[in-house]
C-alpha positions as CSV (number, residue, x, y, z in Angstrom):
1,X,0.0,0.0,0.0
2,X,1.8,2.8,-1.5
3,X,0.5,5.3,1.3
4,X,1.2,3.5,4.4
5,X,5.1,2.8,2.8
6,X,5.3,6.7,2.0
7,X,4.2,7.3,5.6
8,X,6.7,5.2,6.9
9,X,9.6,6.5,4.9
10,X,8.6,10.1,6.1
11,X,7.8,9.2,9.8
12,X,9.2,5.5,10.8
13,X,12.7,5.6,12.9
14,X,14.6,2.7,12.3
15,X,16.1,1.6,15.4
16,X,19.3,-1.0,15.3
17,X,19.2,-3.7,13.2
18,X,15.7,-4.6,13.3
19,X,13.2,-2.1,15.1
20,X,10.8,0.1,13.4
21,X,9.3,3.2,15.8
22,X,5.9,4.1,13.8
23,X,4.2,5.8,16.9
24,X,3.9,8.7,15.0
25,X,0.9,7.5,13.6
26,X,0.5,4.0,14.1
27,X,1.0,3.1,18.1
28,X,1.1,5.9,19.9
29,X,-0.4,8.4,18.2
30,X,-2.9,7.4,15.4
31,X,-3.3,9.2,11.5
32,X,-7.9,8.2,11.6
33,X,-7.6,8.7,7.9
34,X,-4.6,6.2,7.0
35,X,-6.4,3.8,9.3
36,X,-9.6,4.6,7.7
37,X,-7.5,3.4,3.8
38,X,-6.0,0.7,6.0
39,X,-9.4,-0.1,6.9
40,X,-10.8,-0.4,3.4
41,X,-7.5,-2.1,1.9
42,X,-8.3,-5.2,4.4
43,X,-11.9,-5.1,3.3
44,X,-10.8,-5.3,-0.1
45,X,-8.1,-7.8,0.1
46,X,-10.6,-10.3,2.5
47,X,-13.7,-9.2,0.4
48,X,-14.6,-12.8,-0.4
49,X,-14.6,-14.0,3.1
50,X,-17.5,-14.2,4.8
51,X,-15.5,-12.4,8.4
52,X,-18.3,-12.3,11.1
53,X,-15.4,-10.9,13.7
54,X,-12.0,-9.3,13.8
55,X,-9.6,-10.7,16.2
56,X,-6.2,-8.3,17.7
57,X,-4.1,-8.2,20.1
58,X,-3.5,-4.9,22.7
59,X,-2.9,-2.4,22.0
60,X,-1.4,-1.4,19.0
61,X,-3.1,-3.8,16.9
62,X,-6.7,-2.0,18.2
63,X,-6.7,1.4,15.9
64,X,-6.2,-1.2,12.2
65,X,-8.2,-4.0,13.6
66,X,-11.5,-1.1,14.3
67,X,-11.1,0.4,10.8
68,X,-11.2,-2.8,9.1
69,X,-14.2,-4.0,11.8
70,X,-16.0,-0.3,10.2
71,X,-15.5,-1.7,6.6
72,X,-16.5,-5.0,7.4
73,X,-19.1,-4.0,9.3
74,X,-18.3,-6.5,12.3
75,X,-16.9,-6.4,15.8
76,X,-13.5,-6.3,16.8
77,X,-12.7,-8.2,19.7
78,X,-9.0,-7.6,21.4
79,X,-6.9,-9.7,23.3
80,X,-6.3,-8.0,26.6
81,X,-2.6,-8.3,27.7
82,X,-3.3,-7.4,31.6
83,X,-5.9,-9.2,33.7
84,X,-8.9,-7.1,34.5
85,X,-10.9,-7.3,38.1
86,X,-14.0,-7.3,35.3
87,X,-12.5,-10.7,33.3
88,X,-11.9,-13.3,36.2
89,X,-13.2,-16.4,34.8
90,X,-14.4,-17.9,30.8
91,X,-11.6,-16.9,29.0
92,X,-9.1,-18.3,26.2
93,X,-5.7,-17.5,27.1
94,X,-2.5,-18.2,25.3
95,X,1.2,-16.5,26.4
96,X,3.0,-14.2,23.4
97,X,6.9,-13.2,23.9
98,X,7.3,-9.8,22.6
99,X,10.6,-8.7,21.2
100,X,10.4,-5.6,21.4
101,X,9.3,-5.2,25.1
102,X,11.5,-8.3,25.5
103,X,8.7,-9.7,28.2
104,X,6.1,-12.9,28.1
105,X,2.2,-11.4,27.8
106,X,-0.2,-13.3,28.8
107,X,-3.5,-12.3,26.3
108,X,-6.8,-13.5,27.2
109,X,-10.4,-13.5,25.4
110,X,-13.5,-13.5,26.8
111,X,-15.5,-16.8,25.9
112,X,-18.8,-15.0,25.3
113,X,-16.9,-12.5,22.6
114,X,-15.7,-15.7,20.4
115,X,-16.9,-18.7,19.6
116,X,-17.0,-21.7,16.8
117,X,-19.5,-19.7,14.7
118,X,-17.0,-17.1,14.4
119,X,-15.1,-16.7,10.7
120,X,-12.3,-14.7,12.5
121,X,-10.1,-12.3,10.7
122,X,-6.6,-11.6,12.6
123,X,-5.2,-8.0,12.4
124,X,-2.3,-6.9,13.7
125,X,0.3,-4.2,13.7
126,X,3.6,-5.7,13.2
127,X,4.9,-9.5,11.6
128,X,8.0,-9.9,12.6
129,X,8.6,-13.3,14.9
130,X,4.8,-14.2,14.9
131,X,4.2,-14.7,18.5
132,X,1.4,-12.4,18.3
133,X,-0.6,-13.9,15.7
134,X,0.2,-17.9,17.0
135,X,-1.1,-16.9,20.2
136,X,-4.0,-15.5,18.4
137,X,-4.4,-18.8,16.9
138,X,-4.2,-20.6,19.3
139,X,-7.2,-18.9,21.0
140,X,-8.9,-19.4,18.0
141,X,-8.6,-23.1,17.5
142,X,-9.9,-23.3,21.2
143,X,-12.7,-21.4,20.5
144,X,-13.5,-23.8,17.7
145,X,-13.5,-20.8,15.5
146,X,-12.4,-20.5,11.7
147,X,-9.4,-18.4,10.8
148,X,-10.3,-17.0,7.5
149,X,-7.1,-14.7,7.3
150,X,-4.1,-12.7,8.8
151,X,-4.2,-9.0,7.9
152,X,-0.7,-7.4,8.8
153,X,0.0,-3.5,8.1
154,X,3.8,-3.7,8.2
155,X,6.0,-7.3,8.0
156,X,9.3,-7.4,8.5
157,X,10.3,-10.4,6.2
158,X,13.8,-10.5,6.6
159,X,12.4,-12.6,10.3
160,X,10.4,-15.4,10.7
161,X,6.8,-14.8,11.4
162,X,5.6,-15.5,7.5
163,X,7.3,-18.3,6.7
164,X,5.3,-20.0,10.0
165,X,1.9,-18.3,8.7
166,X,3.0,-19.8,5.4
167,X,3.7,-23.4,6.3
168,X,0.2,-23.6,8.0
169,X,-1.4,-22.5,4.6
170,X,-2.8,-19.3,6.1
171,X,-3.9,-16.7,3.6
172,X,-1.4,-13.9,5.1
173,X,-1.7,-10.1,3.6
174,X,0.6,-7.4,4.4
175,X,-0.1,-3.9,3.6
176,X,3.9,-3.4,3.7
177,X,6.4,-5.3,3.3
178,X,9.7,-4.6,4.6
179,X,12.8,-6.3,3.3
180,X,15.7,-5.2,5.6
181,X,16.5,-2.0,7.3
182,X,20.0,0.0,5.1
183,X,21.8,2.9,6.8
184,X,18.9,3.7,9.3
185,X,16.4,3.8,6.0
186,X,13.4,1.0,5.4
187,X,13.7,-0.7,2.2
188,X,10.5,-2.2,1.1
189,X,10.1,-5.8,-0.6
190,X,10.0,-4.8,-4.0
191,X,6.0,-6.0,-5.5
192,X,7.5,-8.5,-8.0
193,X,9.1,-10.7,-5.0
């Protein structure tokens, strides 16, 4: 998606060897109108599913995940990372390592927000190692629910996290792909690769 990558060159920070800061406008503070394209680019590149939810992880992953829930026209249900007086008991729960934060999350789901009549769409910030979205999955295959896609707005594919998606057949689309990181600048995965 040509705007999201001219957004990033103009406002990402590349940090080390293989770090992206977008809170500029993705995770910290958020651009509504490139959500609202991000939004509509999920809708079109899932338009042939039949997505009765979309499933994300907190917190970053909220702001895509409810623009794509408004073109969808479904809910958007979050993994919460920190337990909540309000969620004690019913939940799906699977533990995600994050990288960046370099800490083990415990994310949990709510049984009475997911179930196995759900066709689940996953939407998430960031692919990079895919703990994120395998956690995801994993609370969807206990839910008995149907994974009808992974919806990423920026990979990293110089890591891992694809190639797992991609063993397991899962219909994975980025809406930027990034190939490595060059003198502090983001070079993109060029659209014929």
């Amino acid at each position: 998606m040509r705007l999201l990558e001219e957004r990033i060159k103009k406002d990402g920070q590349v940090l080390g060897q293989d770090v992206l800061k977008v809170d500029n406008f993705l995770n910290h503070q958020v651009d509504p109108d490139l959500m609202a394209a991000m939004g509509e680019e999920f809708q079109r590149l899932f338009k042939d599913k039949k997505i009765t939810k979309i499933l994300t992880v907190e917190s970053s992953g909220i702001a895509p995940a409810v623009f794509a829930g408004l073109a969808f026209h479904v809910p958007v249900v979050f993994a919460r990372k920190h337990k909540s007086l309000t969620l004690q008991d019913n939940m799906y729960s699977a533990t995600v390592y994050s990288y960046t934060k370099k800490v083990n999350n415990h994310i949990s789901i709510s049984k009475k927000f997911l179930n196995a009549d759900d066709r689940v769409l996953v939407i998430d910030d960031f692919l990079a190692n895919g703990q994120a979205v395998e956690g995801l999955l994993s609370i969807i295959e206990e839910a008995g629910a149907q994974l009808e896609g992974v919806g990423i707005v920026i990979e990293k594919t110089f890591q891992k996290g694809r190639a797992l998606l991609d063993q397991r057949g899962i219909q994975v689309e980025s809406l930027a792909r990034i190939a490595a990181f060059e003198d502090g600048q983001v070079v993109f995965l060029d659209d014929n690769q």
